[in-house]
Backbone as CSV, one residue per row, in Angstrom:
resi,resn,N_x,N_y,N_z,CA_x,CA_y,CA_z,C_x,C_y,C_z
1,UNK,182.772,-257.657,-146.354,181.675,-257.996,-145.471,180.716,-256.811,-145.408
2,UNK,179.218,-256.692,-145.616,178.384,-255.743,-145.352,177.780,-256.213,-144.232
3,UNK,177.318,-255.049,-143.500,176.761,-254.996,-142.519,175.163,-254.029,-142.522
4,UNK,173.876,-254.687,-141.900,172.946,-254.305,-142.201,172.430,-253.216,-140.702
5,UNK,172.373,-252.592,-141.134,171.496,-251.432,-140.163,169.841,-251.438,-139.752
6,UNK,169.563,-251.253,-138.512,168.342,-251.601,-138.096,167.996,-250.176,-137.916
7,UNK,166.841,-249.201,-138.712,166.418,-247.985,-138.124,165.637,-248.246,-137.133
8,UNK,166.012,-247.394,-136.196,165.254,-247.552,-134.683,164.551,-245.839,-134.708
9,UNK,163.522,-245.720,-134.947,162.677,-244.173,-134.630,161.905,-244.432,-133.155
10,UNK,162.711,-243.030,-132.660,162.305,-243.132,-131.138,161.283,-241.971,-130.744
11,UNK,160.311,-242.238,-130.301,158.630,-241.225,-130.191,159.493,-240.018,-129.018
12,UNK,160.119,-239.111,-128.953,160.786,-238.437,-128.008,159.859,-237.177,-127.622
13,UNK,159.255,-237.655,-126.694,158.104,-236.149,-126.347,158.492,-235.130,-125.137
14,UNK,158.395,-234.009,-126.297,159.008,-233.366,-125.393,157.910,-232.464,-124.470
15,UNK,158.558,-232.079,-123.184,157.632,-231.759,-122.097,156.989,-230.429,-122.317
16,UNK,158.023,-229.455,-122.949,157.268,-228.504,-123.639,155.973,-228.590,-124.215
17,UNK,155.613,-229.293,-125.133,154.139,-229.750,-125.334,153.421,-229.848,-125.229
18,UNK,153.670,-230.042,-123.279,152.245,-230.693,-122.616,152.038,-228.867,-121.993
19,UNK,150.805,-229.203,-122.388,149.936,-227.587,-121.505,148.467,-227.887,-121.043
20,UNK,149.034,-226.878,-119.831,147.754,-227.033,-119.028,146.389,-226.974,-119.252
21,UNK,145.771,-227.873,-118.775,144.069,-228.207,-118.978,144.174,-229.061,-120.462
22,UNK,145.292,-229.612,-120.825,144.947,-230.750,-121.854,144.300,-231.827,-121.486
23,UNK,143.089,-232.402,-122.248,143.050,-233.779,-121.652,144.193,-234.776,-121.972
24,UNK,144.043,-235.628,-120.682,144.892,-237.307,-121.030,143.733,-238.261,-121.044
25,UNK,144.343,-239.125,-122.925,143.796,-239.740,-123.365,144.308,-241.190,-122.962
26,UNK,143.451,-242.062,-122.440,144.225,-243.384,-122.492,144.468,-244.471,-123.633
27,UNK,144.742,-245.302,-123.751,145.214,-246.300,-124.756,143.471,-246.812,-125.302
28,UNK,142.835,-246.921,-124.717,141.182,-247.131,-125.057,140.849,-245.909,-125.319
29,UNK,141.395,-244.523,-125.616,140.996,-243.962,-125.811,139.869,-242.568,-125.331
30,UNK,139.813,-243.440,-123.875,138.770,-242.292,-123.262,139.449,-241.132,-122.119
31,UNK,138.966,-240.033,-122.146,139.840,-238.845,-121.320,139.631,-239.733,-119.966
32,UNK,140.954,-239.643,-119.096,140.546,-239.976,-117.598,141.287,-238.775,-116.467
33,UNK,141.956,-237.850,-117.514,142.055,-236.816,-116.211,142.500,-235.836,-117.316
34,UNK,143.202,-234.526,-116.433,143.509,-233.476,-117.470,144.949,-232.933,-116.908
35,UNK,146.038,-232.958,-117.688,147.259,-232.050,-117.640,146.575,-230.594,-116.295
36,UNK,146.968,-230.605,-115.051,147.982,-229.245,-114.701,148.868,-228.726,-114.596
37,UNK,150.272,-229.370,-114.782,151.343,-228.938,-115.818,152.764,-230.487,-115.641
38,UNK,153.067,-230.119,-116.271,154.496,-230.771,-115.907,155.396,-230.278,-114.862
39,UNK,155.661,-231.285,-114.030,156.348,-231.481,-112.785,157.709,-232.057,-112.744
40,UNK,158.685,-231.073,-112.812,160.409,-231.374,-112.784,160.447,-231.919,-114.904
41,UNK,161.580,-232.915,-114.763,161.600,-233.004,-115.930,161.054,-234.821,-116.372
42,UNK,160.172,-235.068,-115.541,159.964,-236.642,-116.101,158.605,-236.804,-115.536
43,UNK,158.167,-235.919,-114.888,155.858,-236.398,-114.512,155.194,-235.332,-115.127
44,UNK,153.944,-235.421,-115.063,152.888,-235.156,-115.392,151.820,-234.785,-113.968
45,UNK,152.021,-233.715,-113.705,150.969,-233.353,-112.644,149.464,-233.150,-113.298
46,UNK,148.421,-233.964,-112.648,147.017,-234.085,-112.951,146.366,-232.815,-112.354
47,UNK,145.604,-232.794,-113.171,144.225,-231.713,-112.227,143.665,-232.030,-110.996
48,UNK,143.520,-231.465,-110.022,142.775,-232.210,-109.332,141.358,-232.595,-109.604
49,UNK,141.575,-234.139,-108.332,140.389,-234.997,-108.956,138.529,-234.470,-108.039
50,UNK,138.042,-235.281,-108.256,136.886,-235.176,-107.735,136.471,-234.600,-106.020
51,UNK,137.384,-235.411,-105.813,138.160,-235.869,-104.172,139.329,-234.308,-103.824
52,UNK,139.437,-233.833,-104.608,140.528,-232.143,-104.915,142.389,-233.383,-104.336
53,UNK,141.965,-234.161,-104.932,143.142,-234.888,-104.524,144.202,-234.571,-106.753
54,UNK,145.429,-234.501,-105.969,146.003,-234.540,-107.344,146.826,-235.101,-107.795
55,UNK,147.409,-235.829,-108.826,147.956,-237.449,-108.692,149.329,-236.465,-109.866
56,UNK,150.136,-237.750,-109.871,151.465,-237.586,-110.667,151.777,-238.965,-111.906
57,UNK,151.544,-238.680,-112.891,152.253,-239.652,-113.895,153.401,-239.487,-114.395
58,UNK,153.955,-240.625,-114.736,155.403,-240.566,-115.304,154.895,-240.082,-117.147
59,UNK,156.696,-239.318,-117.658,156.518,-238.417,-119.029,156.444,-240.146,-119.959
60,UNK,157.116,-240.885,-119.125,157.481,-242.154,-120.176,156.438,-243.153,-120.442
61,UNK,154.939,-242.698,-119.927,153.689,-243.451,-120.107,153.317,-242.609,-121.430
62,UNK,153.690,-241.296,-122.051,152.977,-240.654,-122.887,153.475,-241.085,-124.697
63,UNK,152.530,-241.872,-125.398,152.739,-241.999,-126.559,153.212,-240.743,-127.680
64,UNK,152.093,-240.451,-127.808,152.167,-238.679,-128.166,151.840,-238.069,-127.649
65,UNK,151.391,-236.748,-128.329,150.884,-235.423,-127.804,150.463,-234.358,-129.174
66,UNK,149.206,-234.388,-129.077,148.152,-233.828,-130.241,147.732,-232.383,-129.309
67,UNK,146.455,-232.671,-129.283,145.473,-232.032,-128.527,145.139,-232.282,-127.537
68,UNK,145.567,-233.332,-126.543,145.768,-234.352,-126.198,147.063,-234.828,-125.712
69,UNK,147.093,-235.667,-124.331,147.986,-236.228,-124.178,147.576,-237.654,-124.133
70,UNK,148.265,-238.508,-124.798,148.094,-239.584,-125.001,148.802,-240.679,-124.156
71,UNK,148.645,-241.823,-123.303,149.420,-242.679,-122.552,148.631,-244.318,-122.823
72,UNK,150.425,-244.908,-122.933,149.981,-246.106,-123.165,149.263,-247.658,-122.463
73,UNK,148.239,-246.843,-121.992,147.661,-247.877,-121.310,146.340,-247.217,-120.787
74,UNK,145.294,-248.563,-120.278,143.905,-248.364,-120.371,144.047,-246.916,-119.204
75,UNK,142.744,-246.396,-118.920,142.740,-245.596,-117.737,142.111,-245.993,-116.203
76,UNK,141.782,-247.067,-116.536,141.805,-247.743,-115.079,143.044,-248.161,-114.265
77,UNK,143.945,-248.860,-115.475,145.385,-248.972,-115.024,146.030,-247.760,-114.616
78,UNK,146.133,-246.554,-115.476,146.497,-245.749,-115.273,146.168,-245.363,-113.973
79,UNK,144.615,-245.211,-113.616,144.892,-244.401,-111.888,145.028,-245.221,-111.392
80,UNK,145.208,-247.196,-111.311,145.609,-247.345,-110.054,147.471,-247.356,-109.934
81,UNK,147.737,-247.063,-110.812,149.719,-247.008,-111.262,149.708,-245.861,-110.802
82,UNK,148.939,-244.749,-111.201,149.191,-243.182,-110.445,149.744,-242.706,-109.043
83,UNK,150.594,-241.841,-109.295,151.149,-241.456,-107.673,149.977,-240.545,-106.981
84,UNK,149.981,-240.196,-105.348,148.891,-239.673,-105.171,149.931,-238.269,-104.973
85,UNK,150.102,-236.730,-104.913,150.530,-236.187,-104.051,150.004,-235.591,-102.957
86,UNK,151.007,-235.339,-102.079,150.836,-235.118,-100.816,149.771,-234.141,-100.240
């Protein structure tokens, strides 16, 4: 009996990567905020915004990481999914 194998390649980004004042790119492609660093081992702390308010994304929204942090989804979604912090 043979048995067939399914390769599964998993995008594993690591948090090291992300550095401060990168932009985040959304899935359309346009910057909607910028890396101020990584927060514990699974968010993404934002710059603060306009408002000096500063929000938190999860590491598991990020596709890659170039020059750039990349997340999979538009950036409207993105800030209204965004955590605010305190």
């Amino acid at each position: 009996m043979r048995y067939g194998y399914l390769k599964i390649e998993v995008n594993m980004i690591q948090p090291n990567e992300i550095k401060p004042h990168m932009p985040v790119v959304c899935s359309n492609g346009g910057q909607f905020a910028v890396v101020d660093h990584v927060e514990g081992t699974d968010s993404i702390k934002l710059a603060r915004d306009d408002k000096g308010q500063h929000h938190l994304i999860p590491l598991g929204w990020v596709t890659k990481v170039d020059t750039a942090v990349h997340v999979d989804r538009p950036g409207d979604q993105a800030m209204r999914e965004w955590v605010a912090t305190a």
